[in-house]
Backbone bond lengths (Angstrom), bond angles and torsions (degrees), N, CA, C in turn:
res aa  C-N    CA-C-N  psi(-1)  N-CA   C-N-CA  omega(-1)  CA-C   N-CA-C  phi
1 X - - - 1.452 - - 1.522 110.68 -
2 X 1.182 114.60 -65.13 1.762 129.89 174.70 2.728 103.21 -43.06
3 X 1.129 69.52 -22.23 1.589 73.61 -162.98 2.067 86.37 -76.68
4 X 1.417 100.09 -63.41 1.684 104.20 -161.38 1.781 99.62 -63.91
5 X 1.742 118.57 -5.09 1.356 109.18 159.19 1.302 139.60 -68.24
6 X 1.755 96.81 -39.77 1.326 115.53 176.81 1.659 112.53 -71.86
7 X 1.233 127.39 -9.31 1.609 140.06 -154.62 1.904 91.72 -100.76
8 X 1.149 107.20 -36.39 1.138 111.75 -169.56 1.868 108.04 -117.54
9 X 1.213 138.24 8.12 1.422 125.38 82.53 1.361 163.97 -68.56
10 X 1.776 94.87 14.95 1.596 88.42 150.07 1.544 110.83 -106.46
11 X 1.106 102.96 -24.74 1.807 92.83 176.76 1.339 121.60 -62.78
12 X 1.874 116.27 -16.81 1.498 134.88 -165.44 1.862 82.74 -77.33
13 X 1.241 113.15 -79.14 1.430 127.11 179.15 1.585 107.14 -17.95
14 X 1.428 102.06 -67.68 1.472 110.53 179.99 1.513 124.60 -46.73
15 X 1.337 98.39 -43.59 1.834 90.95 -176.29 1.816 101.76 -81.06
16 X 1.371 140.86 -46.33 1.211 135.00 154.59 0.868 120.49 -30.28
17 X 1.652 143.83 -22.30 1.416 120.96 166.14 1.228 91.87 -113.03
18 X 1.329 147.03 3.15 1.722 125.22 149.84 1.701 114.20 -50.59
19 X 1.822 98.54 -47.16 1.656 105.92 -164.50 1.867 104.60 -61.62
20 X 1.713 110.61 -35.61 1.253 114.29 -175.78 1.590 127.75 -67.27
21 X 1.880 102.00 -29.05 1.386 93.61 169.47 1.463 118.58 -91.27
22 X 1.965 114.01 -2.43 1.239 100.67 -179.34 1.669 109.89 -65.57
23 X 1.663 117.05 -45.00 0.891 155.56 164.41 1.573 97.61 -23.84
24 X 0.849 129.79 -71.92 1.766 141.56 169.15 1.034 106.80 -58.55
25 X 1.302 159.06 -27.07 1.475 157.56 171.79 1.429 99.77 -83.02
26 X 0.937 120.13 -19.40 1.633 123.71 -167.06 1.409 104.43 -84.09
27 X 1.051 142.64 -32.20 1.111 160.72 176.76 1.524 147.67 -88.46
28 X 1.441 116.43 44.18 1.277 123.89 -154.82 1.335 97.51 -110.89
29 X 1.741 90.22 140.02 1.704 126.03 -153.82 2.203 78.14 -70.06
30 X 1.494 93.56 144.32 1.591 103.67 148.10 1.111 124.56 -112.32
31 X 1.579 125.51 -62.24 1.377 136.88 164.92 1.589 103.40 -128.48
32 X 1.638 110.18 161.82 1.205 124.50 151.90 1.600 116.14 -120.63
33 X 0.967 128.56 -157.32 1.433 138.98 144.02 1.160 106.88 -132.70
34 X 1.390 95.41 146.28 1.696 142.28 -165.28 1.687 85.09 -66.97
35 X 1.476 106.51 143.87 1.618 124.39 175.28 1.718 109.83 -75.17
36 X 1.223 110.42 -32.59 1.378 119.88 -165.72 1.726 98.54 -125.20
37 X 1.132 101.63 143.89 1.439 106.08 154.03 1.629 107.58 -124.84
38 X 1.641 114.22 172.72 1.392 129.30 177.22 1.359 112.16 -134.02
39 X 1.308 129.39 150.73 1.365 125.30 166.81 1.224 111.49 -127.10
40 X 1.934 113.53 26.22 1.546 108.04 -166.58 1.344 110.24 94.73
41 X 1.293 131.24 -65.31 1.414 123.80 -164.34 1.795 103.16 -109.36
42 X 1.129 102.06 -27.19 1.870 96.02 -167.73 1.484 90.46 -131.19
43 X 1.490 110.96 158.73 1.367 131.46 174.98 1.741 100.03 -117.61
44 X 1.838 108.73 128.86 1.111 99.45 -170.96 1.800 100.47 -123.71
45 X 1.021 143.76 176.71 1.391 153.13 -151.25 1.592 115.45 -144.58
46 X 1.365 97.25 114.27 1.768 117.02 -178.96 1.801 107.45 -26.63
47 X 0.929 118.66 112.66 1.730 108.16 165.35 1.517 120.00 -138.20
48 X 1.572 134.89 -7.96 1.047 120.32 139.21 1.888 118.18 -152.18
49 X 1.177 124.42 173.31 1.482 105.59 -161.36 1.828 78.45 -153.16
50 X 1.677 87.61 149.16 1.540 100.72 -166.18 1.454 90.75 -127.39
51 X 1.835 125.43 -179.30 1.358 115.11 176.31 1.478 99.70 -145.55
52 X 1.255 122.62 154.36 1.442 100.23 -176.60 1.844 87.33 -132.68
53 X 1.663 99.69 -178.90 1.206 115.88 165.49 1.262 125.51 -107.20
54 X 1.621 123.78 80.72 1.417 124.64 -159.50 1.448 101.80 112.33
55 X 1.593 113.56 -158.78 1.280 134.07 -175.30 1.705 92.09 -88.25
56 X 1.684 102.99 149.92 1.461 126.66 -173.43 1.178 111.55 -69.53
57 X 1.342 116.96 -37.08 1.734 116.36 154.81 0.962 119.63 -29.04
58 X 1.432 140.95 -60.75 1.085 163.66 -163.57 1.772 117.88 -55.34
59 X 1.375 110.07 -39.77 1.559 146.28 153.07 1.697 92.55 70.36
60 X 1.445 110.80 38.68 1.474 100.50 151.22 1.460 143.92 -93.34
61 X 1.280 108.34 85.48 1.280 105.19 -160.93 1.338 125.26 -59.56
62 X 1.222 136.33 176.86 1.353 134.12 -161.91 2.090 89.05 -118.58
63 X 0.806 132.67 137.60 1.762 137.53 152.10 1.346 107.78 -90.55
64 X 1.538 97.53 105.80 1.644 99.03 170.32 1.669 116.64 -62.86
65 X 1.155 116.79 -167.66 1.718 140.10 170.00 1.579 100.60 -121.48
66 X 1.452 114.31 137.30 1.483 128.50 -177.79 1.306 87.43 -105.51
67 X 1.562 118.15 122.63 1.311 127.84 148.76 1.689 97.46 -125.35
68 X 1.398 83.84 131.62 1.950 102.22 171.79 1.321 110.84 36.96
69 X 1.771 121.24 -109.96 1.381 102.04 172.10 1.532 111.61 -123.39
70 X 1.206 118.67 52.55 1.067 125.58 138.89 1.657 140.54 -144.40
71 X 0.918 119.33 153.59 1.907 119.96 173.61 1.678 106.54 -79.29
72 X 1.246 90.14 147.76 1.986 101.77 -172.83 1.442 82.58 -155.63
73 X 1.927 86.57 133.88 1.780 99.58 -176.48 1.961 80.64 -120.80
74 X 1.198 102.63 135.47 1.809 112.72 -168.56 2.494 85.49 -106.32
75 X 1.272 111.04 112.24 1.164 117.76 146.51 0.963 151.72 -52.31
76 X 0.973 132.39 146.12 1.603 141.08 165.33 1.293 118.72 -70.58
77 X 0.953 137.33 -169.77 1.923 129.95 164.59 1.601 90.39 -125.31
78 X 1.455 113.67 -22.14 1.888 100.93 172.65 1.501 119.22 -91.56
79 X 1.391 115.84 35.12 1.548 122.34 -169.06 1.686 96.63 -123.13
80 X 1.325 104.11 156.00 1.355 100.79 172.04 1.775 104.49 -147.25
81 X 1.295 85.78 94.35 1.678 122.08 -164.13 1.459 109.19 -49.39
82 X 1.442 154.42 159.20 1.436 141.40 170.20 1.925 89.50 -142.28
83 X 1.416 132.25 120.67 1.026 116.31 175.34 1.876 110.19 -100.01
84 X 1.223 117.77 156.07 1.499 115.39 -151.98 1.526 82.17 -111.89
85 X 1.398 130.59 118.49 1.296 115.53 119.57 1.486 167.31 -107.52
86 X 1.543 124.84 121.38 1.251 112.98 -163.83 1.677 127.90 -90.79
87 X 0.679 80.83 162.39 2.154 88.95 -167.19 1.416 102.21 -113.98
88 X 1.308 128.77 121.61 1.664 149.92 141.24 1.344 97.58 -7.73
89 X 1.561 123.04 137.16 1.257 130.66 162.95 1.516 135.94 66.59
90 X 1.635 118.00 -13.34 1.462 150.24 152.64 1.777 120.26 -91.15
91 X 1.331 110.92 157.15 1.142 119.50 169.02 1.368 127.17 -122.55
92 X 1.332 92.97 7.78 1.759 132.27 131.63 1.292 136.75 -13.01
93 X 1.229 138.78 94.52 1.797 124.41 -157.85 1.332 79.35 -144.86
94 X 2.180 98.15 149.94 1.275 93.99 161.51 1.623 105.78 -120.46
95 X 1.180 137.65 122.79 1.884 141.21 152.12 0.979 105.07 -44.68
96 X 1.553 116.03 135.70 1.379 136.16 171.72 1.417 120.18 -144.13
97 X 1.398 134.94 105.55 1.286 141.44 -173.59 1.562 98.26 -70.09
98 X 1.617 88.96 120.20 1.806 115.91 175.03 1.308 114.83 -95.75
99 X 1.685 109.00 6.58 1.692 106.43 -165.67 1.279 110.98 -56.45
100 X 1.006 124.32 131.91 2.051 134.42 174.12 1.679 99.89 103.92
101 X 1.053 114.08 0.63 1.874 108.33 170.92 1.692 106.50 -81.45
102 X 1.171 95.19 157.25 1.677 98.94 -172.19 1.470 86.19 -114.65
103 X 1.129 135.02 -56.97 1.733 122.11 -163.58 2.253 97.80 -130.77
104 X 1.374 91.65 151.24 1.138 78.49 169.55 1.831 110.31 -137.15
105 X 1.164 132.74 177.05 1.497 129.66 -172.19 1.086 111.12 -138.98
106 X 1.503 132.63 177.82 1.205 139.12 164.11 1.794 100.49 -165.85
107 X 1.470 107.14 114.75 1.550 118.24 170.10 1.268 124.80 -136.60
108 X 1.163 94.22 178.39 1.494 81.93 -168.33 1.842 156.19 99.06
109 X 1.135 101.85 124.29 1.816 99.70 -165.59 1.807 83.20 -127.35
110 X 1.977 114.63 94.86 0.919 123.47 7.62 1.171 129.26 -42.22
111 X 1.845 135.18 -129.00 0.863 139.87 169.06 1.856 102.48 -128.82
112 X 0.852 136.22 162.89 1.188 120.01 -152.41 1.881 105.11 -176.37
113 X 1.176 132.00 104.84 1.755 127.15 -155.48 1.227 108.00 -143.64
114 X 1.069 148.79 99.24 1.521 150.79 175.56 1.924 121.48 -130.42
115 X 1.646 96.95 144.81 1.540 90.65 -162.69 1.597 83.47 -101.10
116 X 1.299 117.08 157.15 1.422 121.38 170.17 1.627 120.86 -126.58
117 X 1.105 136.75 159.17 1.422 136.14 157.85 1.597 135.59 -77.13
């Protein structure tokens, strides 16, 4: 009895860390934005980040989904995403090509925005 317990906690063990590294492979970082920006003289601080579809010219914005405390914009694979970030006290933004991210987020107080795969 004690033997067919242990057989069926190691196979329990086993498939839980199969599901965890699929789970972790599943998920590869593309871009974030930087917490701080600089312009040389002042250091400025992440406070909101927008996403578009294409180049910002273009002014298609993306409408995130509010879950709890954060927004998650879920991709296409035929989009070619640009995530915007803006900095406190500048009029300063930096563009960042998200192409190959599948979902992207932003949470957080700091502020905190990353596209993933």
């Amino acid at each position: 009895m004690l033997s067919n317990n242990r057989k069926i906690a190691i196979l329990f063990t086993s498939l839980l860390l199969n599901i965890i590294s699929i789970n972790c492979y599943a998920q590869t970082h593309v871009v974030s934005c930087p917490a701080t920006f600089s312009d040389g003289n002042s250091i400025f601080r992440l406070i909101n980040v927008s996403l578009y579809d294409g180049p910002v010219c273009m002014k298609a914005t993306l409408v995130p989904e509010f879950k709890k405390d954060k927004q998650l914009w879920v991709l296409d694979t035929l989009m070619d995403p640009s995530l915007v970030c803006e900095y406190a006290g500048t009029r300063h933004y930096i563009v960042l090509d998200a192409k190959g991210a599948t979902y992207c987020e932003k949470k957080g107080v700091p502020v905190q925005a990353e596209c993933m795969q």
